[in-house]
N, C-alpha and C positions, 0 to 999 in steps of 0.2 A: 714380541712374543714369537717362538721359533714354531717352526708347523704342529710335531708331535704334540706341543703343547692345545694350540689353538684346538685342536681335534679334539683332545682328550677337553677342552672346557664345550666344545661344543655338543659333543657326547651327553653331556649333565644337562642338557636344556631341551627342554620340548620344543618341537620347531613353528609350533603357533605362537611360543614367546621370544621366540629367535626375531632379532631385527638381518633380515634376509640381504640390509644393503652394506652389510657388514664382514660379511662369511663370503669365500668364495662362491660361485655357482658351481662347480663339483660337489662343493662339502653339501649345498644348500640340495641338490639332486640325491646324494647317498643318503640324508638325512629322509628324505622322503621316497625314498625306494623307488625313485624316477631315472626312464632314459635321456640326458640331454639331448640323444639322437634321434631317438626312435618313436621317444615317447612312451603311452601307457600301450596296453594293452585294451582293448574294449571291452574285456570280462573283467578285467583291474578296476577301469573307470569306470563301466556298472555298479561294481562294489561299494568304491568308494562315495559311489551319488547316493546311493541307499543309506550308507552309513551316515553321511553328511548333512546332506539334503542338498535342493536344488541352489544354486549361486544367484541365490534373490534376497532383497532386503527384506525382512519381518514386517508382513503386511498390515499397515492398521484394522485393528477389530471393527467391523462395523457397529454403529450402533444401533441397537434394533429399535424397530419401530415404534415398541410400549412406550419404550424410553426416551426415545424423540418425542412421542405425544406429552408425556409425563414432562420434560420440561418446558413444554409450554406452558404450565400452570404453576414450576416455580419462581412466584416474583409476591410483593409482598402486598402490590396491589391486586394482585388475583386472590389471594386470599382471604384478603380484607372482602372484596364482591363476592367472595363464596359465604364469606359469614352474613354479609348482607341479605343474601339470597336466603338463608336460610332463616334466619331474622324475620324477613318479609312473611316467607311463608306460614311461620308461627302465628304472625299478628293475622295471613290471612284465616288460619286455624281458628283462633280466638274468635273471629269477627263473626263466623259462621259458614266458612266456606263457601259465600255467595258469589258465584261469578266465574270467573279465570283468577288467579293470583297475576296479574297484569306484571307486576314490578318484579316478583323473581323471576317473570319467566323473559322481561326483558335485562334483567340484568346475567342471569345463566346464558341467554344468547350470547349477549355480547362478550362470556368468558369465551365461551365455544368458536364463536367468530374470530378473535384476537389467538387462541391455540391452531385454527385454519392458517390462519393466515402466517404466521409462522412456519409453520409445516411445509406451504407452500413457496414461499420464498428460498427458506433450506433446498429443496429437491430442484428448483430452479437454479441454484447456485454450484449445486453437486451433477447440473446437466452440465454447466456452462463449462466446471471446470474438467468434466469429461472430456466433452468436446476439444478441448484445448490439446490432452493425450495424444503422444504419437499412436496409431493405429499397430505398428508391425514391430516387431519381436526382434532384437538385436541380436547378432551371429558371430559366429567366432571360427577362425581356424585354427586345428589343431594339429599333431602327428598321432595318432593311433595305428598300434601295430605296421608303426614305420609308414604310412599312410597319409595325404593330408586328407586330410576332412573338417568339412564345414558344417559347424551343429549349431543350436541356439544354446546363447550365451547361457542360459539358467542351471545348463548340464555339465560345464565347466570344473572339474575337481582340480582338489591339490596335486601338483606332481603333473598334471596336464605341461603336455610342451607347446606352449603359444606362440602361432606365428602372423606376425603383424607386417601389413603392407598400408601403404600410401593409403588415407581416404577411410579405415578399419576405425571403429570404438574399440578400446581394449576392455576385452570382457570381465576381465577379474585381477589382482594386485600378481604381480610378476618380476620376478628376479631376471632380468635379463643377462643371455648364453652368447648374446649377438646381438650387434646391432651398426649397420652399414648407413650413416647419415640419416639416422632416425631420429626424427625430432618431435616431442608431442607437445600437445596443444594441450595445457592444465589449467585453463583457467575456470574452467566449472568446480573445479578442487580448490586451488590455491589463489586464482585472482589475479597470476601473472598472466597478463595479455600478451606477449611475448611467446612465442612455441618453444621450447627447452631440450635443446642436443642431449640425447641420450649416448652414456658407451656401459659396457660390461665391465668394467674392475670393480674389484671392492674397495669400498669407500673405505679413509682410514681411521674416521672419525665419524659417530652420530651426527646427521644430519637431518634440518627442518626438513620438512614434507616435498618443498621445492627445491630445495638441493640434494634430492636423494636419486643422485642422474644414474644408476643402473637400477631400478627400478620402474614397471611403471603400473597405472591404476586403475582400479576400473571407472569406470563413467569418462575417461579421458580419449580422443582420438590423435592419430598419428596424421602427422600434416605433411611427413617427407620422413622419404625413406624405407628402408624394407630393418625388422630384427626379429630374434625369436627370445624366447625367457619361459622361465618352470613359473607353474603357479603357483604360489604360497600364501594365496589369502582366495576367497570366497566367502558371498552371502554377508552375513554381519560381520564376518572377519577380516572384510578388507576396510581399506581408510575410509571409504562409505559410508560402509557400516558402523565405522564407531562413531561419525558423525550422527547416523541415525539413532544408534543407542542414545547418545547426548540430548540428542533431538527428544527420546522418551521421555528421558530426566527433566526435562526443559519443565518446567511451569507455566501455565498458561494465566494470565490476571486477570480478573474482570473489569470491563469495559467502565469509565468514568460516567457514563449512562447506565449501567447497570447499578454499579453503585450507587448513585444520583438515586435514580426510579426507589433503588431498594431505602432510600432516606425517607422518601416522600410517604411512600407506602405505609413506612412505621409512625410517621409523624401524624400521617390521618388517620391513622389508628385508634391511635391515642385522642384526637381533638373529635372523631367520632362518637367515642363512650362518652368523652364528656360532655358534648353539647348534649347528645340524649339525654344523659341525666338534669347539667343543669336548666334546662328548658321542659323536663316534667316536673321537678322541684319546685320553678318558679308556677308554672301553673299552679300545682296544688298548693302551695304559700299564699297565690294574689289572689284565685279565680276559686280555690277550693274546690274538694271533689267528697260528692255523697253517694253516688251512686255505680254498680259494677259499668254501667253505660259506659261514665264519664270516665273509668278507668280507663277503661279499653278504649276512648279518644283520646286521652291522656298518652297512651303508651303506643296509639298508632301514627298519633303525630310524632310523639321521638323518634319514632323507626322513619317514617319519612324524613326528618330533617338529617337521622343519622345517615339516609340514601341521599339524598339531596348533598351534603355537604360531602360526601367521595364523589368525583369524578368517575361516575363508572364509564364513561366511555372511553377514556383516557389509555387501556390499555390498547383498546382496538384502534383507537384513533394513533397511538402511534404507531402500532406497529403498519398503520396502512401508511400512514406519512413517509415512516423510514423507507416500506416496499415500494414507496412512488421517487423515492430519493435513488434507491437502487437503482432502478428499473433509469433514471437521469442517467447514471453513473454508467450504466451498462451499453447506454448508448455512445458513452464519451470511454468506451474502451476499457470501461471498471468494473471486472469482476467481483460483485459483494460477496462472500461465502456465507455469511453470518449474519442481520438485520441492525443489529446493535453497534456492529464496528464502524458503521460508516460514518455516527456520528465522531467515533474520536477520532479521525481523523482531522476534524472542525476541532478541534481542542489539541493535536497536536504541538508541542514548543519546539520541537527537535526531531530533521527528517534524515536519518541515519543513511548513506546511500554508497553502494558500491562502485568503482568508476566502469572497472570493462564492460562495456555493452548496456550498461546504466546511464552513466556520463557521457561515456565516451559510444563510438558507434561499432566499438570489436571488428575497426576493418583499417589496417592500419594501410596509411597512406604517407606518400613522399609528398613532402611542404616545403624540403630548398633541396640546393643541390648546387655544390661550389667548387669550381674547378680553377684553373690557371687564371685565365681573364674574368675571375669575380663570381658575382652571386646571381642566380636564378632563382624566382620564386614558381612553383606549383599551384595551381588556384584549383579548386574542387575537392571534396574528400568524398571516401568513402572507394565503391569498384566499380563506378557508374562513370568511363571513361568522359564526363564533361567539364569544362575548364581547360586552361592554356597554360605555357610556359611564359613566363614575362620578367621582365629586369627592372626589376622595383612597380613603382606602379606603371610604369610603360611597355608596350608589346615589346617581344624579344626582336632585335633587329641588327644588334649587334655581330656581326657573321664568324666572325672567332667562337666570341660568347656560344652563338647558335650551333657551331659544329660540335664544340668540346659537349654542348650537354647534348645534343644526339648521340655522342659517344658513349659517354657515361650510363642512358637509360637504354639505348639497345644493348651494350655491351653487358650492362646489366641481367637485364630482361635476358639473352641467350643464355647466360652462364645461370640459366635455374630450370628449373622443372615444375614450375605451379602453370595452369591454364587458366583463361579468361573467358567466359562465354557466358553468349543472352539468352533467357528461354524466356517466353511471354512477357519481352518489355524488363524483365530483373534479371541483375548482372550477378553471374555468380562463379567463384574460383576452387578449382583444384590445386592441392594441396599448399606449400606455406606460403601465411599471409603475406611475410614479406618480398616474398620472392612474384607474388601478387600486383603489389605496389609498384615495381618494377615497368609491369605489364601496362598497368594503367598508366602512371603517368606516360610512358614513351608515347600512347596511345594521345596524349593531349598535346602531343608537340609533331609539327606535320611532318611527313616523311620519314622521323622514324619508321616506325614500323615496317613501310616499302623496303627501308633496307637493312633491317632482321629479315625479311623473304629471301635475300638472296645468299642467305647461307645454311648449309647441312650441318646438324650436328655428326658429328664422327667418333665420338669419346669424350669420358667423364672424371675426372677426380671427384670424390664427394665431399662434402664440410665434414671435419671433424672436429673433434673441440680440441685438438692437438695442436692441430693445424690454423684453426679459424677460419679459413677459409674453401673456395671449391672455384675448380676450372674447369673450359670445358673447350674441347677442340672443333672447330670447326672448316668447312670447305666451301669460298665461295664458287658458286656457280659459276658465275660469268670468265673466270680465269683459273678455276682449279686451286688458287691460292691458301693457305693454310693458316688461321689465327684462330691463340688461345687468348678467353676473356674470362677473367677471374674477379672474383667478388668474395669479400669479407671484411673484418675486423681492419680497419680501416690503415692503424698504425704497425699493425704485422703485413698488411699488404707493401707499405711506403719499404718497408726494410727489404721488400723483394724487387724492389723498384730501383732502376738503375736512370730511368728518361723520364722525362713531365711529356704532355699534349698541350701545346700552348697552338689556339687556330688548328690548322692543317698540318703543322710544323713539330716534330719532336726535338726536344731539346735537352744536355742533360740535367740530369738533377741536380745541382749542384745544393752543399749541405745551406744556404741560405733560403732558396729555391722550398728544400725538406720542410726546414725549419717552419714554412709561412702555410706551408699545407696543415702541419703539425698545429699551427695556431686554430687552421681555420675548422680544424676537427674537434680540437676544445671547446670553439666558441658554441658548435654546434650540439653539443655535447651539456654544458652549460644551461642551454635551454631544455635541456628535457629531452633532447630527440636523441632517437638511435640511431648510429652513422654506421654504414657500409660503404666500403671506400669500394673503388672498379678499376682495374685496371686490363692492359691486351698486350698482345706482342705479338711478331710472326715467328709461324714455323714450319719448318722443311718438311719434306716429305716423309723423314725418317723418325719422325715426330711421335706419331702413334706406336704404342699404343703413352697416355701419357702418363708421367712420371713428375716427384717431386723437383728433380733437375729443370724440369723445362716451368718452373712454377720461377727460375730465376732469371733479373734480368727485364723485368717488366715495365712497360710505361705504365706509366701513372696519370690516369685520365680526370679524378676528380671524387667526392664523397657527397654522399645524399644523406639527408635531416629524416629521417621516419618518425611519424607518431599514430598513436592510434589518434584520431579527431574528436574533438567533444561533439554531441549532436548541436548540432544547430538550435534546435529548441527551447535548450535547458538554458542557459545567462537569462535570458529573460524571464523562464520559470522560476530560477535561484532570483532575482530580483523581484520579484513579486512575491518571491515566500519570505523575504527579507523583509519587504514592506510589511508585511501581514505580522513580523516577529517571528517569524520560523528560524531559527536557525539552522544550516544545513551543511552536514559532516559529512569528511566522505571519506570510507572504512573500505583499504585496499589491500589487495596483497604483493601491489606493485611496487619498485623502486622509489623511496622516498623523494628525491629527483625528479621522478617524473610525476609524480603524485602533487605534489607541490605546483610544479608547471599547472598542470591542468587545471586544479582548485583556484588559481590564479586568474588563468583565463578565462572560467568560469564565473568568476568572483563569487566565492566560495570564501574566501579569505586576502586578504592584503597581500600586492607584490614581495616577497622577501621574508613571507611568515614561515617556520619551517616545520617537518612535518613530522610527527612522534613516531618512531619505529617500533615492532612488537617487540624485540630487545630491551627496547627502554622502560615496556610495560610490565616487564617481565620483572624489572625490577624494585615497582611500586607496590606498595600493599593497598590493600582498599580505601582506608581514607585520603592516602596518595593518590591515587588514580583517580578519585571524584573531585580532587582538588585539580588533577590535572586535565581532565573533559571537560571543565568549565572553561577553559581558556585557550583549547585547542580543535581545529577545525578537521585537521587531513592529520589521518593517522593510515600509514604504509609499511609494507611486509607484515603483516598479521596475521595469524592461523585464525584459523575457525572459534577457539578456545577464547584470545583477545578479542572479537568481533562480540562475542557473548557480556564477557566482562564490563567494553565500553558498555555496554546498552545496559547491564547492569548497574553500573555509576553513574549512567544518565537518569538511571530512574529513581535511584538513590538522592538521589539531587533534588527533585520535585519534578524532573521534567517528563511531557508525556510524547515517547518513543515511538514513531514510525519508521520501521526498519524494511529499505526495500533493497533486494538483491535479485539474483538470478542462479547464482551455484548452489554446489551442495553445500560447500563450505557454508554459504549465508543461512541457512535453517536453524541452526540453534539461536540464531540471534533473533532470527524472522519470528520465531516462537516465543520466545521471551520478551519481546519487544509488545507494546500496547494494541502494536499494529502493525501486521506484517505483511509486505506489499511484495507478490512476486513477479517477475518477469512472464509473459504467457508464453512468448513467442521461444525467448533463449532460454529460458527456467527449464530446469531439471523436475521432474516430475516429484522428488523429496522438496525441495523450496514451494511448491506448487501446494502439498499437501499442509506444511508448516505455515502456510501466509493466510492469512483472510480475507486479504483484498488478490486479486491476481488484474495485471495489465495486459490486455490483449494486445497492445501495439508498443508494449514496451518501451513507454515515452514517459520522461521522466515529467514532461509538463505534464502530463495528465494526473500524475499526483498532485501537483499540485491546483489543479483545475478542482479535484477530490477534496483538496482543503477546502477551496471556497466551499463546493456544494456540501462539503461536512457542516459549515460554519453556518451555512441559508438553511439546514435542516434544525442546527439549534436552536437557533432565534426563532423558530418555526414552532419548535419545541415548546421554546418559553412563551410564545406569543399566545399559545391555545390554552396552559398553563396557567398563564396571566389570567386569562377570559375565562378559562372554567373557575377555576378558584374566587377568583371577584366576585364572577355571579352566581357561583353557589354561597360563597362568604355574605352576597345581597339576600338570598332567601333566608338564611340561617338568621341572619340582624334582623330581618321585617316579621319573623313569626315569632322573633324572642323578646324586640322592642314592642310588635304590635299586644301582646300578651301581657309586659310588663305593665304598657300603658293604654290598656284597655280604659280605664275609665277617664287618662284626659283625651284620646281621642273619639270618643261618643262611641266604642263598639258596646262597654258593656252597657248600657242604656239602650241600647238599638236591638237586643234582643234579650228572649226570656231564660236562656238558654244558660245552665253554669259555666259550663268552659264557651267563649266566643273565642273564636282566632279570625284574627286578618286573612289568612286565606287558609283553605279546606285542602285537605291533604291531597285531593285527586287533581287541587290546581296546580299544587306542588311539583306531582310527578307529570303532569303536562308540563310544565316549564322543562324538568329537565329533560324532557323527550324532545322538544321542537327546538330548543336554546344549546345541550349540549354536543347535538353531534353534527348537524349540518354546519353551522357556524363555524363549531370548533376543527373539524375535516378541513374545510375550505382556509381555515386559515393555514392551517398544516401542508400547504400548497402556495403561500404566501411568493412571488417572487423577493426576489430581493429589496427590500426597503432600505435600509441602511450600506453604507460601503462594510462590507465581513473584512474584507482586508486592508482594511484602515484601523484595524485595532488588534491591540498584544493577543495572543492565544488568553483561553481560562482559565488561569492558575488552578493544578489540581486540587488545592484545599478550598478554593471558591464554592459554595453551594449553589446551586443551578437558581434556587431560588434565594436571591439574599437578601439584607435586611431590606433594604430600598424596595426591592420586590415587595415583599412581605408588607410593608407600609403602604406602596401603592393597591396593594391589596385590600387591606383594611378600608382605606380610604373609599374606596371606587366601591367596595360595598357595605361601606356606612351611607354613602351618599343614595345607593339604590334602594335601602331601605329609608330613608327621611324620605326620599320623593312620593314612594309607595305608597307611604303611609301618608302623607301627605295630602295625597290624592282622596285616599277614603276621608279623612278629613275634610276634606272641600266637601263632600255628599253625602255627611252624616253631621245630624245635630247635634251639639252637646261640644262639641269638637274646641279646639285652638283655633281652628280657624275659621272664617264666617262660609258659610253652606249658598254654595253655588245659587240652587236653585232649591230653597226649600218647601217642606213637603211634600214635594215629587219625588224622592229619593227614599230608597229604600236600603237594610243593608245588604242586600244582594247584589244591590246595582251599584254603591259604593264600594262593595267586596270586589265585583264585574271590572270596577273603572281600576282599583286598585290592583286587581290580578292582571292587566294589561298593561300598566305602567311598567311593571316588573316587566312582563315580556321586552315593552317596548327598551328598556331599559340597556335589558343583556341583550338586544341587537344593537342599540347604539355601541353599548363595551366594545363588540369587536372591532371598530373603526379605532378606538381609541388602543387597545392592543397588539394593534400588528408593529408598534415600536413604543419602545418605554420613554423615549427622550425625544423622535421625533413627530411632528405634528400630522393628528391623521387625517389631513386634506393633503400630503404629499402624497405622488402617486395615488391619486384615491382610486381609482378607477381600472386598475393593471390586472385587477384577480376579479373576472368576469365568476368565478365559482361562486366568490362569498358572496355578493350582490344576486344570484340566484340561490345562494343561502337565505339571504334576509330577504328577498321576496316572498321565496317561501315559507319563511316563518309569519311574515305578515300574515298571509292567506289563510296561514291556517286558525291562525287566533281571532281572524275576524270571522270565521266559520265556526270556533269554540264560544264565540259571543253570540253571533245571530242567528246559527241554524237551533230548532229546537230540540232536535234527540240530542247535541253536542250540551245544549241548554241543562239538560235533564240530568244529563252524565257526570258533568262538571261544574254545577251550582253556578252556572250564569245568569246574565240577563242582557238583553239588548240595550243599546247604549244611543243616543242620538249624536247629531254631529258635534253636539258643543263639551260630550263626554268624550268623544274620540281624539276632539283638540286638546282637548287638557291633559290624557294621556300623553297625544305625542310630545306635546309642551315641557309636560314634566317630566316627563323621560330623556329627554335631548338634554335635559340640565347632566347628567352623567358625564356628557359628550366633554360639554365646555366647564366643568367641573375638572375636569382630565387635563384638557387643553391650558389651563391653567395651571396646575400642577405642575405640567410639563414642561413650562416659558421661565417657572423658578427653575427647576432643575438644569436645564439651557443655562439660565444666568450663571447659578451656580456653577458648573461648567468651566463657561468662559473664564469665570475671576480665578 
């Protein structure tokens, strides 16, 4: 297309839908009434900040306080306890308002407590991830009225001329006018760990985000080099922002606990109205009712057993469990945002994870480094100059060997411009990383360094991506001598090379000599690493200033391996989340190549697996792609868009998604994902807002440390679950068998009374006050009993409670009602079974022995449900709480039997020792009733 044309289409386009990397930067400046030179004017970029607005993302709405409080009471067992509550209070209406209404006003507490407690954990979570926030306001320079000036970035318009130096954030999206060896650092956008040579032409084709090199963005910083460029994006309109728009659109799903809770909640809904009913039915069938009394007992025992059989503590009791699980987590570097996520993390199949600065430690370091006389390896990573140079596994001692690589990394190290320095103990660098790497390793091999001292820089050629490479002229001290040392692109440096460095000795290159450097750059190249090749030469005095001419003619000293390093931490995390059945992906926007390498050495996936590129994604449709994340581990070069999609196929699939990252790029996925885990320390403050777990120390084993303690909070879950349900399923069996079978257990004989019940409603709601919350709290603290990570994740169509549950359920309180009743049978005439000690008994003191068995009964349960399969004499003794659980529960039912106001209160009577033993007697049968149960399931197991 000839110019006149190009103008006249670019005429027709608004310039917020102009692709800017496209058009000249003339056209892109005339388009927007900007000076390339001079810049705006300050009454211009006034204007336009007015019109605009400030160059900031679209801040999330808070939500207000009603509404925070409001959703702590949408759950379906809060519901169900408000109908209870109000239930209660009717029957206490009816009954004649004598007293306190005891029972609504403990189960409204415990709404109230359980909505606190919520509350609280939120505003802990929203401090924590304050805290995390840089404190200070990011800055920008710019030219106004020909001017530089430094303002904050949020004041930034379109048409602003930006001018960027070494160590700068680039404040807003920018067509670059210039740019002199400017290379930025994208990887909080894009995910290449790598810094990216910038120049100013127009591209001649649309290009991905990371090939858009006269361009640059906001949130990215400049790691080398000085440029300037017009602004043509701000606020949501830059690549940011349209991640955060994405991010709006994102969906957020509820928690596999939430849904769970929200099953549970409807199912006891439902088994509530009905036992109320069928257990007044059966009354007025067996026992008959004539009078309004007997109604109103009639109808105030249903309401107790309809209290009795909800768990009403069950909401407070989790959400205090989850907040003590948090509160673990938060010491192990894991910020919760949320109370609910932490268990899906324990339910996780799939931990979706970025490599730069996730995996890997975002510090790229030199690992070989091969010159004439062979291979040297680099030991240490990261900018923490410790570690050596060595020649395989042996110290370096080779003196050829030894001189060519002191060559290689000072000459290195001279030919760049990044700095190396310590401030309190941590090592940290100025500008590019790899010119970084340089630094450090010469630093681990001895004597270098000594002699980089003894030379002046004097002049610079800079890297361009023309060229590939950059030189730089120096002066030693000690004889005035003159040498240039150049570094780059390993195979465009050989072509400028006329001599090798073999020892102390130059020699020429001859083409077989080329040829075996040439191998050794492939091979290196092959594994993943990035090579920069080093060369020097002398030069005369006439030298400076320097030029391409003196770039020719150069020895050729050798080529260094760079990679960014995995942390250390993570192979053994990734091996433990393997054992567990986690599988673990990792979503880059790296070079397939090296993506692969890493995931390898990681073991992440098999030597030789290869890695799916976001091209290739591009090409699948959606049941493609779910067909394709089942069997693929490392997916590389990806936008932000395919990082969303995988996690969308993963979830599609059944699996449940922990998606952790650190850029902005990672947000839409972090959000869509079940669980989204953001970096504290590298995260961008949009990943930060998008995630609900956040890592302080940005260590990737600490997720999975997260697994387990997700996995010990489930089982913790089901463990108090277990226990309540059992023992309220024991109350519900003993007042609707002891009812049925009033007359063959001697109750209706034993009094004059129409309606008899095995036990009196006020013993009822004593049980669930000493049985439901301390026990079941205590258990909700359980250490670990079983190996968590000795078993597959919870398939998400698994119900929390499943049928085996459910039967162990039934079981464990059918047995607590036979023994209970059992019990009054032993102390009442007329009975199945022959009478202890007859005529001394009465039904009070039969009812007395009976309403203790039950106690003593759901104290024995919890021993039996702190594991469903294993035996509870393992570990018996780890949780110092529950054993001051069930002391106190003893204490107090031996004070609801023998003191007399408690006597008066709750239709007791004092028991002697040989009622106390039959109790414990018959209550401990629960225990080994369990223990048996448990030694089939075991068997079953094994075979």
């Amino acid at each position: 297309m000839d110019a006149p044309a190009q103008s006249e289409q670019l005429d027709r386009i608004d310039p917020l839908d102009l692709d800017p990397s496209l058009a000249d930067a003339t056209e892109i400046a005339r388009r927007l009434e900007a000076d390339a030179h001079l810049g705006l004017t300050a009454a211009e970029a006034a204007r336009r900040l007015a019109a605009e607005g400030p160059n900031e993302l679209r801040a999330v709405r808070p939500v207000p306080v009603w509404r925070r409080i409001l959703a702590q009471f949408n759950d379906p067992l809060i519901y169900l306890l408000l109908v209870a509550t109000a239930v209660s209070l009717g029957a206490w209406l009816i009954e004649g308002s004598q007293g306190l209404p005891v029972d609504a006003l403990v189960i409204a507490a415990i709404v109230v407590l359980n909505a606190v407690l919520g509350l609280v954990q939120e505003a802990r979570a929203d401090n924590a991830v304050a805290a995390l926030s840089t404190m200070t306001a990011a800055s920008s320079t710019v030219m106004r009225d020909g001017l530089l000036t430094t303002l904050p970035s949020t004041q930034l318009v379109r048409g602003d001329l930006l001018v960027l130096g070494e160590g700068d954030s680039v404040g807003a999206d920018a067509r670059l006018t210039e740019a002199n060896s400017l290379r930025i650092a994208e990887a909080s956008l894009t995910g290449e760990s790598s810094a990216v040579t910038k120049h100013p032409r127009t591209l001649p084709a649309p290009a991905a985000l990371g090939d858009r090199l006269n361009m640059v963005f906001k949130g990215t910083a400049v790691s080398q080099g000085v440029g300037r460029g017009i602004v043509t994006g701000t606020g949501m309109n830059t690549e940011v922002g349209a991640i955060a728009s994405m991010l709006e659109r994102t969906e957020t799903h509820p928690t596999p606990l939430q849904v769970e809770i929200g099953h549970i909640g409807k199912l006891l809904s439902v088994v509530v109205i009905v036992i109320a009913i069928v257990v007044m039915l059966t009354i007025v069938l067996v026992q008959g009712v004539s009078t309004p009394a007997d109604f109103v007992t009639v109808f105030l025992l249903g309401v107790s057993l309809a209290v009795a059989a909800v768990p009403e503590g069950l909401p407070a009791i989790l959400s205090v469990i989850l907040s003590i699980g948090v509160q673990r987590m938060a010491r192990q570097n894991a910020v919760v945002k949320n109370l609910k996520s932490v268990e899906t993390l324990g339910s996780a199949s799939v931990i979706c994870c970025d490599k730069t600065g996730t995996l890997t430690r975002n510090e790229m370091t030199i690992q070989q480094l091969l010159t004439a006389s062979g291979r040297v390896d680099v030991t240490g990573v990261g900018y923490r100059p410790e570690g050596d140079v060595r020649q395989g596994d042996a110290p370096l001692t080779d003196l050829c060997l030894r001189y060519e690589a002191q060559l290689v990394l000072g000459a290195g190290s001279l030919a760049g411009n990044a700095q190396l320095t310590e401030k309190n103990g941590e090592w940290e660098i100025q500008g590019d990383p790899t010119e970084a790497a340089f630094l450090v390793a010469a630093a681990k091999l001895e004597g270098t360094t000594g002699h980089m001292a003894r030379f002046d820089r004097l002049d610079e050629m800079p890297f361009t991506s023309e060229r590939k490479m950059m030189s730089t002229l120096h002066q030693e001290t000690s004889d005035g001598s003159l040498r240039i040392f150049s570094k780059g692109a390993p195979d465009i440096l050989l072509e400028r090379c006329t001599f090798l460095q073999v020892g102390e000795s130059v020699v020429p290159l001859t083409d077989e000599r080329r040829q075996r450097m040439l191998a050794d750059i492939q091979a290196l190249s092959a594994q993943a690493f990035r090579t920069l090749g080093v060369a020097y030469s002398r030069a005369d005095e006439n030298t400076a200033p320097l030029d391409e001419a003196d770039e020719q003619g150069l020895i050729y000293a050798g080529v260094v391996g760079i990679i960014d390093p995995p942390r250390t931490e993570v192979t053994p995390a990734i091996k433990e989340a393997h054992r567990a059945g986690v599988r673990v992906v990792m979503i880059t926007g790296d070079h397939p190549t090296t993506a692969a390498r890493i995931a390898s050495d990681l073991g992440i996936v098999e030597p030789g697996a290869p890695a799916l590129a976001g091209a290739d994604l591009d090409l699948l449709d959606e049941p493609g792609l779910r067909e394709a994340v089942r069997g693929t581990s490392v997916f590389a070069r990806v936008s932000p868009h395919h990082k969303l999609r995988i996690v969308d196929a993963l979830q599609a699939n059944g699996d449940i998604v922990a998606m952790t990252g650190d850029g902005v790029n990672d947000a839409p996925a972090l959000k869509s994902a079940d669980i989204g885990v953001a970096m504290g320390v590298t995260g961008t403050e949009v990943t930060k807002e998008a995630a609900k777990i956040i890592l302080v120390d940005d260590n990737f084993a600490t997720i999975v440390a997260a697994v387990r303690g997700g996995r010990v909070i489930l089982d913790n879950i089901k463990k108090f679950l277990r226990y309540l349900l059992s023992s309220n399923m024991g109350e519900v069996l003993t007042v609707f068998l002891g009812v049925l079978l009033a007359g063959v257990l001697g109750l209706a004989g034993a009094s004059s009374e129409t309606v008899v019940l095995p036990l009196l409603v006020t013993q009822i709601l004593w049980i669930n006050l000493i049985t439901d919350s301390g026990p079941a709290l205590a258990m909700g603290v359980d250490p670990e009993i079983d190996d968590v990570m000795a078993r597959p994740p919870r398939p998400i169509n698994e119900r929390m409670i499943d049928l085996r549950m459910w039967m162990g359920i039934m079981s464990t309180g059918l047995v607590m009602a036979v023994v209970t009743l059992a019990t009054i049978d032993l102390f009442l005439p007329g009975g199945l079974l022959p009478v202890l000690d007859p005529g001394s008994d009465d039904l009070t003191v039969a009812r007395t022995a009976g309403f203790t068995t039950l106690v003593f009964a759901q104290l024995f349960n919890t021993l039996n449900s702190r594991s469903e399969l294993t035996t509870a004499f393992h570990r018996l003794f780890v949780n110092r709480w529950l054993w001051g659980a069930l002391l106190l529960g003893v204490l107090l039912q031996v004070a609801v039997v023998e003191l007399p106001f408690l006597q008066a209160a709750f239709g007791t009577a004092s028991m002697d020792t040989v009622h106390w033993a039959v109790c414990v007697g018959m209550a401990s049968i629960v225990l080994w009733a369990e223990e048996l149960r448990k030694w089939i399931l075991r068997a079953r197991t094994r075979s």
